[in-house]
N, C-alpha and C positions, 0 to 999 in steps of 0.2 A: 128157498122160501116160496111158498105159493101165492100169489097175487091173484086176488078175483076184482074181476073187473065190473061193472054194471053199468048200465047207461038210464038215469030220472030225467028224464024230457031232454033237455042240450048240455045237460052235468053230467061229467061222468064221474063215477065213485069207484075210489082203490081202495081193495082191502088184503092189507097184507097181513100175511099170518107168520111169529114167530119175532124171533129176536132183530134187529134192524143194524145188524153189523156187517162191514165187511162186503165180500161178494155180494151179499143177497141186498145191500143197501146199494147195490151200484145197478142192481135188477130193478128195484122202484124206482129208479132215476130213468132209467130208460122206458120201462112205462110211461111214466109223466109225460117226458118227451115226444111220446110218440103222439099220447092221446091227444097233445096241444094242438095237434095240425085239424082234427077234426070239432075240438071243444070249445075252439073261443075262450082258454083260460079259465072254461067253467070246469075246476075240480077239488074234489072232495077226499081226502085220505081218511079212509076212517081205519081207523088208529087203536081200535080196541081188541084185538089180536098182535098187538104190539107188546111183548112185555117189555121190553126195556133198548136203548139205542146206545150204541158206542160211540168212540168221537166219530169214525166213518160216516156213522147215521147219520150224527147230528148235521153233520157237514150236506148231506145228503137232501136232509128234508130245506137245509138255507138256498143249495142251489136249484133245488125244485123249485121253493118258491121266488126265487130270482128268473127263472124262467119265465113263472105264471105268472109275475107281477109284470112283466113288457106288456103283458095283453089286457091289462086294468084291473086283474084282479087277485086279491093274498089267496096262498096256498090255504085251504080253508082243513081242520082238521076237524074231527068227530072224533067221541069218546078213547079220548087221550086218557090216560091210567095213570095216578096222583105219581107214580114212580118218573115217569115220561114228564108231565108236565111240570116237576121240580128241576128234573135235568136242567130242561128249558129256560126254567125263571132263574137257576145259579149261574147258567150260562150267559143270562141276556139276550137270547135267541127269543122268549115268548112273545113280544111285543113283534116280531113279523111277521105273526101267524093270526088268524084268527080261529077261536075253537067254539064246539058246540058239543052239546052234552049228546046228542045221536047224529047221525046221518039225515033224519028226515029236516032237522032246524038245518044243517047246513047247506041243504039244496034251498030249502026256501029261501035261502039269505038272498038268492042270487036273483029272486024274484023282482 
Protein backbone atom coordinates (compact mmCIF):
# COMPACT_ATOMS: atom_id res chain seq x y z
CA UNK A 1 0.00 0.00 0.00
CA UNK A 2 1.36 3.43 -0.61
CA UNK A 3 0.80 6.13 1.99
CA UNK A 4 1.31 9.83 1.09
CA UNK A 5 1.78 11.74 3.60
CA UNK A 6 1.33 15.81 3.75
CA UNK A 7 1.61 18.33 6.26
CA UNK A 8 -1.61 21.74 6.20
CA UNK A 9 -0.13 24.03 8.91
CA UNK A 10 0.15 21.49 12.28
CA UNK A 11 -2.27 18.66 10.46
CA UNK A 12 -1.13 16.25 9.01
CA UNK A 13 -3.08 14.18 6.20
CA UNK A 14 -2.64 10.29 5.21
CA UNK A 15 -3.53 9.26 2.19
CA UNK A 16 -3.61 5.82 1.64
CA UNK A 17 -4.19 4.18 -1.61
CA UNK A 18 -5.70 0.81 -2.26
CA UNK A 19 -7.63 -1.77 -0.29
CA UNK A 20 -7.22 -1.45 3.83
CA UNK A 21 -6.64 -5.00 4.69
CA UNK A 22 -4.21 -6.97 6.33
CA UNK A 23 -0.42 -6.08 6.04
CA UNK A 24 -1.03 -2.92 4.55
CA UNK A 25 -3.72 -1.99 7.26
CA UNK A 26 -1.01 -2.57 9.88
CA UNK A 27 1.31 0.06 7.53
CA UNK A 28 -1.36 2.96 8.33
CA UNK A 29 -1.26 2.11 12.02
CA UNK A 30 2.18 2.75 12.22
CA UNK A 31 2.00 5.86 10.27
CA UNK A 32 -0.50 7.37 12.53
CA UNK A 33 1.64 6.37 15.33
CA UNK A 34 4.43 7.81 14.30
CA UNK A 35 2.99 11.11 13.11
CA UNK A 36 1.44 11.56 16.70
CA UNK A 37 4.76 12.43 18.25
CA UNK A 38 5.03 15.48 15.87
CA UNK A 39 1.01 16.33 15.33
CA UNK A 40 -0.65 17.03 18.56
CA UNK A 41 -3.41 14.44 17.41
CA UNK A 42 -3.94 16.76 14.47
CA UNK A 43 -4.90 14.06 11.65
CA UNK A 44 -6.60 13.57 8.78
CA UNK A 45 -6.99 10.24 6.85
CA UNK A 46 -8.27 11.00 3.74
CA UNK A 47 -9.84 7.89 2.73
CA UNK A 48 -10.88 8.32 -0.88
CA UNK A 49 -8.33 5.99 -2.42
CA UNK A 50 -9.69 3.52 0.13
CA UNK A 51 -11.91 1.06 -1.79
CA UNK A 52 -13.01 -1.01 0.74
CA UNK A 53 -11.65 -2.39 4.57
CA UNK A 54 -11.65 -5.86 5.89
CA UNK A 55 -12.22 -6.68 9.65
CA UNK A 56 -8.22 -5.95 9.92
CA UNK A 57 -8.92 -2.46 8.58
CA UNK A 58 -11.67 -1.81 10.49
CA UNK A 59 -9.91 -2.81 13.61
CA UNK A 60 -7.18 -0.69 12.47
CA UNK A 61 -8.81 2.65 11.68
CA UNK A 62 -10.69 2.04 15.88
CA UNK A 63 -7.09 1.70 17.22
CA UNK A 64 -5.81 4.68 15.36
CA UNK A 65 -8.43 6.48 16.57
CA UNK A 66 -8.00 5.27 20.14
CA UNK A 67 -4.55 6.58 19.94
CA UNK A 68 -5.53 10.11 18.46
CA UNK A 69 -8.35 10.41 20.85
CA UNK A 70 -5.53 10.56 24.26
CA UNK A 71 -4.55 13.70 22.63
CA UNK A 72 -8.34 15.46 22.43
CA UNK A 73 -8.78 14.81 19.21
CA UNK A 74 -11.28 11.91 16.78
CA UNK A 75 -9.44 10.36 14.13
CA UNK A 76 -10.95 12.70 11.46
CA UNK A 77 -11.62 11.00 7.94
CA UNK A 78 -12.09 12.75 4.44
CA UNK A 79 -13.86 11.43 1.47
CA UNK A 80 -14.92 7.97 2.89
CA UNK A 81 -16.71 6.05 -0.30
CA UNK A 82 -20.60 5.08 0.60
CA UNK A 83 -18.90 1.31 0.44
CA UNK A 84 -16.51 2.26 3.60
CA UNK A 85 -18.90 4.35 5.29
CA UNK A 86 -21.73 1.63 5.45
CA UNK A 87 -19.16 -0.81 6.65
CA UNK A 88 -18.86 1.59 9.45
CA UNK A 89 -22.61 2.53 10.24
CA UNK A 90 -23.49 -1.78 10.20
CA UNK A 91 -20.62 -2.06 12.16
CA UNK A 92 -21.34 0.70 14.92
CA UNK A 93 -17.72 1.91 14.43
CA UNK A 94 -19.26 5.44 12.59
CA UNK A 95 -20.01 7.35 15.56
CA UNK A 96 -16.09 7.41 16.54
CA UNK A 97 -14.95 9.00 13.79
CA UNK A 98 -15.74 12.04 12.37
CA UNK A 99 -15.99 12.48 8.40
CA UNK A 100 -15.91 15.21 5.91
CA UNK A 101 -16.66 15.39 2.41
CA UNK A 102 -12.75 16.56 1.33
CA UNK A 103 -9.54 16.93 3.05
CA UNK A 104 -9.64 20.84 2.92
CA UNK A 105 -13.14 20.72 5.61
CA UNK A 106 -11.16 18.37 7.69
CA UNK A 107 -8.15 20.44 8.46
CA UNK A 108 -10.36 23.41 8.92
CA UNK A 109 -12.38 21.44 11.68
CA UNK A 110 -9.30 21.77 13.67
CA UNK A 111 -9.28 25.48 13.43
Amino acid sequence: MKIAEQECGAVRVLRPEGPLTGKDADELKGHVSRLLDGSMGRCVVDASAIQYADSRGLEVLVEANDEIVRTGHPLKLSGVNETLRQVLELTGLAPQFEFFADVNAAVRSFL
